[in-house]
C-alpha positions in Angstrom: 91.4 189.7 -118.8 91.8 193.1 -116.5 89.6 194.0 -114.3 90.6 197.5 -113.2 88.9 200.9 -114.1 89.4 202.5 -117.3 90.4 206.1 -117.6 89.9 208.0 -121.0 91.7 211.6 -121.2 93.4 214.1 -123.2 92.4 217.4 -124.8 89.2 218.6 -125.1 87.6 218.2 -128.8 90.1 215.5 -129.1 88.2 212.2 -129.3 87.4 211.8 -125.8 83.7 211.3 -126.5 84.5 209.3 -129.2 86.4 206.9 -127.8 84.1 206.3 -124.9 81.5 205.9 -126.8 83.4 202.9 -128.3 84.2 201.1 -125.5 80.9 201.4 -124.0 79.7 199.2 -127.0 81.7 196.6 -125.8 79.6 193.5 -124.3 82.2 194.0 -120.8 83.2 197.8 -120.5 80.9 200.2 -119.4 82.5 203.9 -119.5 80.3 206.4 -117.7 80.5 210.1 -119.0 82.3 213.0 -117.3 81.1 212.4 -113.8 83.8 215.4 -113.1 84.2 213.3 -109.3 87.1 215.2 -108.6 85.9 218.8 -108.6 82.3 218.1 -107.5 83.2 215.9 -104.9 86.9 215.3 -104.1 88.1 219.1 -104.2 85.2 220.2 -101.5 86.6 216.8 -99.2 87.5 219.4 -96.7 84.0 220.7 -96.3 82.3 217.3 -96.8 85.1 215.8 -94.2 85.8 212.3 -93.9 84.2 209.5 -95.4 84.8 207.6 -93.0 81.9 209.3 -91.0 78.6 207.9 -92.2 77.1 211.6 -91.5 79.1 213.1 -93.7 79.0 210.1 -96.3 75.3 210.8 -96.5 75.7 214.5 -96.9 78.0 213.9 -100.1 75.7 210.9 -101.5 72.7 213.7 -101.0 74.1 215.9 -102.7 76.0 214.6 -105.2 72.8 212.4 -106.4 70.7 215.7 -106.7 72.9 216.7 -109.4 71.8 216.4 -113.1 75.2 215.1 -114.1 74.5 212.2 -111.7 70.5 211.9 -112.7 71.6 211.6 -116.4 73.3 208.8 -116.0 70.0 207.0 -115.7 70.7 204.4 -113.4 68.2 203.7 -110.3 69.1 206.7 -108.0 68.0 205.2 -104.9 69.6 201.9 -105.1 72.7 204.0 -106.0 72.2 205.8 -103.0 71.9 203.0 -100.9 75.1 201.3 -102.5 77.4 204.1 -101.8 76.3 204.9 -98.6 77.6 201.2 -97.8 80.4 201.4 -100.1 82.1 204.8 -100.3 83.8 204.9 -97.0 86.2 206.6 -99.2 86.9 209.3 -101.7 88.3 206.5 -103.8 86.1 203.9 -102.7 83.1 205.9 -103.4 84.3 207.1 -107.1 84.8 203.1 -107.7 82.0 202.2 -106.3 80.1 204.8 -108.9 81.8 203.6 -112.0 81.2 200.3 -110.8 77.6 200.6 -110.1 76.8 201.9 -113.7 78.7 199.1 -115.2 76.8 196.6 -113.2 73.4 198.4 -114.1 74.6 197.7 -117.9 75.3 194.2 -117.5 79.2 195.0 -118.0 82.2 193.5 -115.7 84.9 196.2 -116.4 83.9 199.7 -115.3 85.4 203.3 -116.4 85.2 206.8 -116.9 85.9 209.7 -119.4 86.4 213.4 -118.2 89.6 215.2 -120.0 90.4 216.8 -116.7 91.2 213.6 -115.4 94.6 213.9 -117.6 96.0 216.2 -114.8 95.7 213.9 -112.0 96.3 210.7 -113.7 99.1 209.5 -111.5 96.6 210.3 -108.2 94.5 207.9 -110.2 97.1 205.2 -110.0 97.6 205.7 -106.4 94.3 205.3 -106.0 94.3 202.1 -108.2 97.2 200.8 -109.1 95.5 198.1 -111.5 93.8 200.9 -113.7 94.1 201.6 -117.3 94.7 205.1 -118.6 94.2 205.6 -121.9 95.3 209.2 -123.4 93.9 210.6 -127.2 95.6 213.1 -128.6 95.0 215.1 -132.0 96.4 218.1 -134.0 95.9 221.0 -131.7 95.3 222.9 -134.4 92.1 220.9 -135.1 91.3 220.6 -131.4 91.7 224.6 -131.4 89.6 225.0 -134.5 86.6 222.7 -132.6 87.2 224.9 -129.6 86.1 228.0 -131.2 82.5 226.9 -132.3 82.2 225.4 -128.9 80.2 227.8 -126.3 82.0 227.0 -123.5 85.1 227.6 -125.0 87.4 230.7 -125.2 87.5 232.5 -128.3 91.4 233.3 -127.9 93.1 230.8 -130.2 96.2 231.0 -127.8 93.7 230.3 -124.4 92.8 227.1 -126.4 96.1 226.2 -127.2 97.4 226.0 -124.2 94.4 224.2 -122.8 95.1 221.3 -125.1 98.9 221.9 -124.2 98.2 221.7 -120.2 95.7 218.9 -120.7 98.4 216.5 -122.7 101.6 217.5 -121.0 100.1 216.6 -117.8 98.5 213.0 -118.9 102.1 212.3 -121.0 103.6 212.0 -117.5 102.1 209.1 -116.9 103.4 207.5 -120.2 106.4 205.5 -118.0 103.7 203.4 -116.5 102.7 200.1 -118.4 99.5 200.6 -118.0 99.1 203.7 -119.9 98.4 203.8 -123.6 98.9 206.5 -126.3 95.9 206.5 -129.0 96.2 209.1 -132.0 92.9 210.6 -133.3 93.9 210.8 -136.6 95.1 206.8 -136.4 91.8 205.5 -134.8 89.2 206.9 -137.3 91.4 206.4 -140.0 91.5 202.6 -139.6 88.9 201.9 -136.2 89.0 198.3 -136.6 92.7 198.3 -136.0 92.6 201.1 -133.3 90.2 199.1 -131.3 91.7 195.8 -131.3 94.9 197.0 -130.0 93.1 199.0 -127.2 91.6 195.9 -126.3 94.4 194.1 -126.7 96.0 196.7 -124.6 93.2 195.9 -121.8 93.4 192.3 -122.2 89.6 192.4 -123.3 88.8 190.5 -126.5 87.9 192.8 -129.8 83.6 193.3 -130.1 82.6 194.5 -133.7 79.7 196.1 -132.1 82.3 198.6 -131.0 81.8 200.2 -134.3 77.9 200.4 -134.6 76.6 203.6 -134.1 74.3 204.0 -131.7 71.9 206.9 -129.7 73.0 207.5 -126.3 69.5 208.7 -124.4 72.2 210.1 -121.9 73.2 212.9 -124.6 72.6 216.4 -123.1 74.6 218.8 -125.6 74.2 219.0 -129.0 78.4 218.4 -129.6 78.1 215.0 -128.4 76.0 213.6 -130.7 78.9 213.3 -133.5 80.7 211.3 -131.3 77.4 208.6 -131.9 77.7 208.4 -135.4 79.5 206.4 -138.0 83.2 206.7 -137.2 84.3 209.0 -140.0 87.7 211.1 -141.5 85.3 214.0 -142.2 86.8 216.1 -139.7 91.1 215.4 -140.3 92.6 218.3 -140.8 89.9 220.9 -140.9 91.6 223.2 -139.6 93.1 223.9 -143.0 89.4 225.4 -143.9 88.1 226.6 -140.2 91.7 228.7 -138.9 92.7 231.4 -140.6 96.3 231.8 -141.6 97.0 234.3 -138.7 95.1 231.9 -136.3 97.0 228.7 -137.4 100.3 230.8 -136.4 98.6 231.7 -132.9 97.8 227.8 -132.2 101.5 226.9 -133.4 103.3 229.7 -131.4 101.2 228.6 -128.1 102.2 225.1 -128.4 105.7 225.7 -129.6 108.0 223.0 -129.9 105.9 220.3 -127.7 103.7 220.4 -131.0 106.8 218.7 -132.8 107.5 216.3 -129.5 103.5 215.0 -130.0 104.0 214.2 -133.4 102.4 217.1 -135.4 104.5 219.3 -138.2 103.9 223.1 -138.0 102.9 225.1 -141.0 106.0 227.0 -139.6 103.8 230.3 -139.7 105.1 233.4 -137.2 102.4 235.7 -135.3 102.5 239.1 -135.9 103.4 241.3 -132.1 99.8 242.5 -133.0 98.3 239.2 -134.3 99.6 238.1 -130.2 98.7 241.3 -128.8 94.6 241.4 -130.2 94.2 237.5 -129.2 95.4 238.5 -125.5 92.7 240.9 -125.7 90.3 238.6 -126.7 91.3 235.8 -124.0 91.8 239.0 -121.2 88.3 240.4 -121.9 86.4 237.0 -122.4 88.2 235.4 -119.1 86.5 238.5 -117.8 83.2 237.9 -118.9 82.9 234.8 -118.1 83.9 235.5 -114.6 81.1 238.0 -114.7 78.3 235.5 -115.5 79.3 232.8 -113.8 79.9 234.7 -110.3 76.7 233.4 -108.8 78.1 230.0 -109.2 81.8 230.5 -108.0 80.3 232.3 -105.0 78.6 228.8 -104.2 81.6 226.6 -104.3 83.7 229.1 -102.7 81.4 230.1 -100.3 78.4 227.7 -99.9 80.5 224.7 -101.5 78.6 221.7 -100.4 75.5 223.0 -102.4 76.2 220.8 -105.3 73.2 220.6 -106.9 72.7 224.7 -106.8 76.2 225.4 -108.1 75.5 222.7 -110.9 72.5 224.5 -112.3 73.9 228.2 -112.1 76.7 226.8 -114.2 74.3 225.3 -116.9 72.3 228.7 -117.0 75.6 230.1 -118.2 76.2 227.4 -121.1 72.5 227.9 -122.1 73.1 231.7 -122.1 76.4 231.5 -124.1 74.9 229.2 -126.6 71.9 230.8 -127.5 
């Protein structure tokens, strides 16, 4: 049996959710959701200083505790407190000390954590801890791209999207020399679950639980597009991009990716952008990058400027989501 973290990434609308939500069924893994440690917490260390410093180790357990990402996780708050601020002498030790905290609150031995941005630093995350397990999903980019348009956070530029998913995978595939990284396909898993799941947990030397496949409400479940990921596992959504893109769109999604599309496993359509097809989705990426900067300037100002503020940054940043998705 391992005993080291567990690390879901890849893409966004890829299966993250899903997958999480899978091995948190299991009777020894508990997988917390997108704590996003890294940019609340480990990108400001130069503000918050040295963990090593019990003043500043009870600034950043203040603050990061008042966020609702953390109060979600519904775990005792002040016990938490009190364990990190014995614990976390660390940027890495305090992160562990998280996941492993909401494991223990679950009953679980073998903690984790899923946030897709975690694909770009997964070799700082073996560095950190060499005996962890990253576990990459990957699925069509074209139907990643078609889930990113009805998303609100989302761009609506079919290329912006692409090349999100591109970024996203290129940089957790560079991990895929180290033995303990595994490759899971979307497409693979829900066609067949049983079979995808024992050989993830054959993968993390953990023995196969059918209750890994029993649906189940999360009470943690904030946004609306996570609660597909707690149903019945399902092939509803293969290739829907067939339906959702349109032809012009498909070409966009296939010309962003070019030919790492191919090196991932996926067959284009083979459809060319128009130059204007290219030219009127740069628009629409150039002018909604803008807007978003727009709305969400009171919160950049706070992590450039006032970046220790956690909780207030946090909340600004949710205003815009409930703005965009009303």
């Amino acid at each position: 049996m391992g005993n080291g973290p567990i690390f879901i990434v890849g893409g966004p609308r890829s299966g993250t959710t899903l997958l999480r939500n899978m091995l948190n069924r299991h009777p020894e893994i508990a997988i917390c959701r997108e704590t996003e440690f890294f940019h609340w917490v480990f990108s400001r260390r130069r503000n918050f200083g040295s963990l090593s410093d019990s003043e500043n180790r009870r600034r950043v357990v203040k603050e990061y505790l008042a966020t609702q990402r953390i109060q979600r996780m519904r775990v005792d708050l002040g016990e938490l407190s009190r364990t990190l601020l014995e614990e976390a002498i660390s940027y890495p030790a305090m992160f562990l000390s998280l996941m492993r905290f909401f494991a223990a609150t679950h009953g679980k031995r073998r903690c984790g954590e899923k946030t897709p941005h975690n694909g770009l630093i997964t070799e700082l995350l073996y560095e950190w801890y060499p005996d962890a397990s990253v576990i990459q999903i990957l699925r069509d980019p074209r139907d990643a791209v078609a889930s990113m348009l009805r998303m609100p956070w989302a761009s609506k530029s079919v290329v912006s999207n692409a090349r999100m998913w591109l970024r996203f995978n290129l940089g957790a595939r560079r991990s895929s020399g180290n033995p303990r990284y595994l490759l899971v396909r979307y497409e693979e898993l829900v066609n067949d679950p049983e079979a995808g799941l024992r050989g993830i947990c054959n993968f993390l030397g953990e023995e196969y639980s059918p209750a890994m496949l029993e649906p189940n409400a999360d009470a943690s479940v904030h946004v609306p597009w996570f609660h597909r990921a707690e149903q019945m596992v399902t092939t509803e959504r293969l290739g829907k991009w067939r339906e959702e893109l349109t032809t012009e769109q498909v070409a966009l999604a296939e010309w962003a990716v070019g030919d790492q599309m191919r090196r991932f496993g996926y067959q284009p359509a083979g459809i060319q952008p128009s130059r204007s097809a290219i030219a009127r989705d740069k628009a629409r990426a150039i002018s909604g990058a803008i807007a978003k900067r727009m709305e969400q300037f009171p919160a950049a100002w706070y992590y450039f400027v006032r970046s220790t503020h956690l909780a207030r940054e946090e909340a600004l940043r949710e205003r815009y989501l409930k703005s965009v998705d009303s």
